[in-house]
PAROGU-812843 format. One line per field, with one value per residue (C-alpha): residue number from 1; chain; x, y, z. Coordinates in steps of 0.1 Angstrom, whole numbers, plus 5000, padded with zeros to 4 digits. Each point is the difference from the previous one (the first is absolute). Example, Ala and Ser with C-alpha at 12.3 -4.5 7.8 and 13.67 -1.06 7.14 Angstrom:
2
n	c(1_2)
chain	c(A_A)
c1	c(5123_5014)
c2	c(4955_5034)
c3	c(5078_4993)
end
This chain:
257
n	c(1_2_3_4_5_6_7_8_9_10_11_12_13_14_15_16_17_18_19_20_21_22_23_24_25_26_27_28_29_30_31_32_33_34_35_36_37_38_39_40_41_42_43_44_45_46_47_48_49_50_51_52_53_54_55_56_57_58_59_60_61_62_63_64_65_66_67_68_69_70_71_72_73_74_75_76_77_78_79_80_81_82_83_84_85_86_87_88_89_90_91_92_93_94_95_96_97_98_99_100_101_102_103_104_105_106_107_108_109_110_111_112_113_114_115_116_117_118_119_120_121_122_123_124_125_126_127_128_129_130_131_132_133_134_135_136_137_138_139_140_141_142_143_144_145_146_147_148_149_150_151_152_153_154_155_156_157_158_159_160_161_162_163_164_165_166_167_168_169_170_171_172_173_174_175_176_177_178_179_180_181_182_183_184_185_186_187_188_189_190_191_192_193_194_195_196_197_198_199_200_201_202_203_204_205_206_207_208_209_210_211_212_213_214_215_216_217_218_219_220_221_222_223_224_225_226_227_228_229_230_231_232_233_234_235_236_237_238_239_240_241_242_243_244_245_246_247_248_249_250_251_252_253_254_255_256_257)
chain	c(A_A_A_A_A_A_A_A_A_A_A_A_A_A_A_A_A_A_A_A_A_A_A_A_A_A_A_A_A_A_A_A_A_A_A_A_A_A_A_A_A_A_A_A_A_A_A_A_A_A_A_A_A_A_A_A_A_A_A_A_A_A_A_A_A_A_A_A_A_A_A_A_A_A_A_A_A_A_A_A_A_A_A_A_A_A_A_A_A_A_A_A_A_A_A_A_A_A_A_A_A_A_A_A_A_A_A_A_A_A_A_A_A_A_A_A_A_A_A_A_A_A_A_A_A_A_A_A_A_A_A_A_A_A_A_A_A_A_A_A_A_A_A_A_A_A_A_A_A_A_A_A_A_A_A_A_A_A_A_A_A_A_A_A_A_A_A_A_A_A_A_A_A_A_A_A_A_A_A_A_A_A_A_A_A_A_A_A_A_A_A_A_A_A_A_A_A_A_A_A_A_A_A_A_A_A_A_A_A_A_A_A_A_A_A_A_A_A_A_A_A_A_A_A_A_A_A_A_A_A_A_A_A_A_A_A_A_A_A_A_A_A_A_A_A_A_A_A_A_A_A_A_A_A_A_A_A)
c1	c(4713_5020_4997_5022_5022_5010_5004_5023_5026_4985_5000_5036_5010_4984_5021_5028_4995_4991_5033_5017_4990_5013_5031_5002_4990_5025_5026_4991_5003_5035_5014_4984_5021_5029_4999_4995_5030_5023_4989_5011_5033_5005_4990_5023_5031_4996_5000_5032_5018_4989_5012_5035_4999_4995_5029_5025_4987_5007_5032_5009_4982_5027_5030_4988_5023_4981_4966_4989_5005_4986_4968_4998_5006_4973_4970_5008_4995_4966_4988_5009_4987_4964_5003_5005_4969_4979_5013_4997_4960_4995_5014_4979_4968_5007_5004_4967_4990_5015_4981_4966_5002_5008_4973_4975_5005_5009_4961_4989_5014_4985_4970_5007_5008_4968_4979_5018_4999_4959_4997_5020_4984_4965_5011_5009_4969_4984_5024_4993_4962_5002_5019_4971_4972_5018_5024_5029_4997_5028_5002_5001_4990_5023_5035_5014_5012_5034_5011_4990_4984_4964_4980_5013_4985_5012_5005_5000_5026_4993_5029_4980_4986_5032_5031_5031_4983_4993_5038_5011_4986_5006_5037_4998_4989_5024_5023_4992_4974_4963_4974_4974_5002_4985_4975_5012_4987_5012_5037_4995_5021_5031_5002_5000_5027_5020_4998_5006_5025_5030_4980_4996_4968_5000_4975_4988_4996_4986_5020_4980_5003_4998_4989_4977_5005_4967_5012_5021_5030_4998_5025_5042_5012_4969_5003_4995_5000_4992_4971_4972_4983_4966_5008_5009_4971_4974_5013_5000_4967_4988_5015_4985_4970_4998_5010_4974_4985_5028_5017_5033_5018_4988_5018_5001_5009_5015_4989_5016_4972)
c2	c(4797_5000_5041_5001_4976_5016_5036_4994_4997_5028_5017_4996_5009_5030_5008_4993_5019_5031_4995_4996_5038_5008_4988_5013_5034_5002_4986_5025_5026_4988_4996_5037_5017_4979_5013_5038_4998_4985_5027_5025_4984_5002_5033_5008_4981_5024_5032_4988_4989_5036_5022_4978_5010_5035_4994_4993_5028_5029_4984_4998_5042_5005_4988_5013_5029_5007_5020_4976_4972_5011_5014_4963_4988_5025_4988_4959_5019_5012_4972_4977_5024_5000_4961_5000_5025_4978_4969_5019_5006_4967_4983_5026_4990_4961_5005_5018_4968_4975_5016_5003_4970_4980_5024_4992_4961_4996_5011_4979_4970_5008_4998_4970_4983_5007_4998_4961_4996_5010_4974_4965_5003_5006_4965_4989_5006_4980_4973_4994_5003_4971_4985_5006_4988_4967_4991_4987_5014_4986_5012_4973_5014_5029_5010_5034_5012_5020_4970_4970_4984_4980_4980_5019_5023_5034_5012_5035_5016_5035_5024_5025_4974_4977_5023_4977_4967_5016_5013_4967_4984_5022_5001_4961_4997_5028_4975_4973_4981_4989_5023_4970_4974_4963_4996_4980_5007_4961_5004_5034_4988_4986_5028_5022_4978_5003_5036_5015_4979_5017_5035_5006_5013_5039_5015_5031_4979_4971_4983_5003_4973_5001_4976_4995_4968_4987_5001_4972_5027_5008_4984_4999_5031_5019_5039_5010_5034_5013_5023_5014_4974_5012_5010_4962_4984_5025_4991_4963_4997_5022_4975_4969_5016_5003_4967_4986_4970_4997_4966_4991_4999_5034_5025_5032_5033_5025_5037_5031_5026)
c3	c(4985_4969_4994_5038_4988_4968_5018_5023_4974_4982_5025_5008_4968_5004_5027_4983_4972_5024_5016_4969_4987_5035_4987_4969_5009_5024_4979_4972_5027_5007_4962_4993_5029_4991_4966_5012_5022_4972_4980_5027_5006_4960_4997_5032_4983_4967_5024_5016_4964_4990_5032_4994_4965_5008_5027_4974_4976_5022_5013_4958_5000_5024_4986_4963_4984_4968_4999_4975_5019_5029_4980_4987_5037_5013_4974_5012_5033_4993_4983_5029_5023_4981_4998_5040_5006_4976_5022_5033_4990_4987_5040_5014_4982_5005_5040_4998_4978_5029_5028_4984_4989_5031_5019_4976_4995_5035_5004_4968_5017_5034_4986_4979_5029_5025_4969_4996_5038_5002_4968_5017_5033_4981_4987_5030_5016_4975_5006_5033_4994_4979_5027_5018_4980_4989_5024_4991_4960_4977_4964_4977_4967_4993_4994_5012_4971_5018_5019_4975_5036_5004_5024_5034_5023_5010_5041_5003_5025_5005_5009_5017_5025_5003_4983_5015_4988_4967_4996_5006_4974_4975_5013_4999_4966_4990_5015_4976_5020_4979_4998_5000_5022_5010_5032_5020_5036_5010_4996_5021_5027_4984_4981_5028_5017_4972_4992_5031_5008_5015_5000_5037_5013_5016_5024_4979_4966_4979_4978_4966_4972_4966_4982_5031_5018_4989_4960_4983_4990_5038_5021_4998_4981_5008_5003_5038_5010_5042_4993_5024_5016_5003_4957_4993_5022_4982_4962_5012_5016_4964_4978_5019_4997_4961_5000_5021_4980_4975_4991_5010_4963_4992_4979_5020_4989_5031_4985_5017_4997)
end
């Protein structure tokens, strides 16, 4: 079925490039608040600079024996004083600025982000119906254009179902460990021997994996986390599953959805 084969990938960039304007919107977000409150803490440097100014000008009004002077003394006075109301407006109407704007792309980006979320499990679905209708799919034909990858498959871990298996990995691969990884369901056990080695077992936990035990990378120096045990046994027994059928040598993708 070459039309499966080449949308897995697609597919998976698609994904990618959902979660990417997730990103960028909420790094825009970021920069744009950033910027507002620099412009506030400028604006709230000048108003100081100017009340100190207007410090040393009365203390001068003070000490000033000629009219003259202190006429000439008094109109620096009111010019600085018209400069500090002008200021005074200007950090009112940029904290009016800062709120509205964090209220209003605070709710942009909420919306962003179900609208993304709706869109990568719609994908998702699809991904596992392939999985259903040619078991054991690999994508052979086409390269995800975010992640320069080809020829793997993708196993969907969904956060809503499993949330501590799904932190862990993207905490793992936060950590530096490989987003895609090598089937390898025969060196399952030596893997496991090696990465839980010296992690001791407790009663109200599993200790989770990652890379799994059944993937090349798995093994010594794997990333191991206690999580929920009935959380860990779920993800695992979902991630068999969509790999029912599959070679041992695949590429396989681990997406957090």
């Amino acid at each position: 079925m070459a039309d499966v084969n080449v949308s897995v990938v697609t597919i998976d960039s698609g994904m990618d490039c959902f979660e990417r304007i997730q990103d960028a919107v909420a790094n825009y977000q970021k920069v744009a608040i950033y910027d507002i409150k620099q412009l506030g803490s400028s604006i709230q440097l000048k108003i100081y600079e100017l009340n100190r100014e207007l410090s040393a000008l009365y203390d001068n009004l003070s000490q000033a024996d000629d009219e003259d002077e202190r006429e000439e003394i008094r109109a620096e006075i009111r010019t600085l004083e018209a400069r500090l109301e002008r200021m005074q407006a200007l950090k009112h109407k940029q904290t009016i600025v800062a709120q509205t704007y964090k209220e209003q792309s605070n709710a942009l980006v909420a919306n962003i982000n179900e609208k993304v979320s709706i869109g990568v499990r719609d994908m998702a679905a699809y991904l596992r119906h392939i999985a259903g209708v040619d078991e054991g799919v690999v994508s052979t034909n086409d390269v995800n254009v975010f992640s320069g990858y080809s020829n793997y498959t993708v196993v969907i871990i969904d956060s809503q179902k499993y949330p501590e298996s799904a932190e862990h990995i993207k905490v793992a691969v936060r950590e530096g460990h490989p987003a895609m990884l090598t089937l390898n369901r025969s060196g399952a056990d030596e893997n496991r021997r090696q990465s839980l080695a010296g992690i001791p077992e407790r009663s109200y936990a599993d200790r989770d994996e990652y890379p799994p035990a059944s993937f090349s990378e798995g093994g010594q120096g794997a990333h191991v986390a206690y999580i929920d045990s009935s959380d860990n046994r779920g993800s695992g027994s979902s991630f068999r599953w969509q790999l029912s059928g599959v070679p041992d040598g695949t590429r396989v993708r681990f997406r957090v959805i």
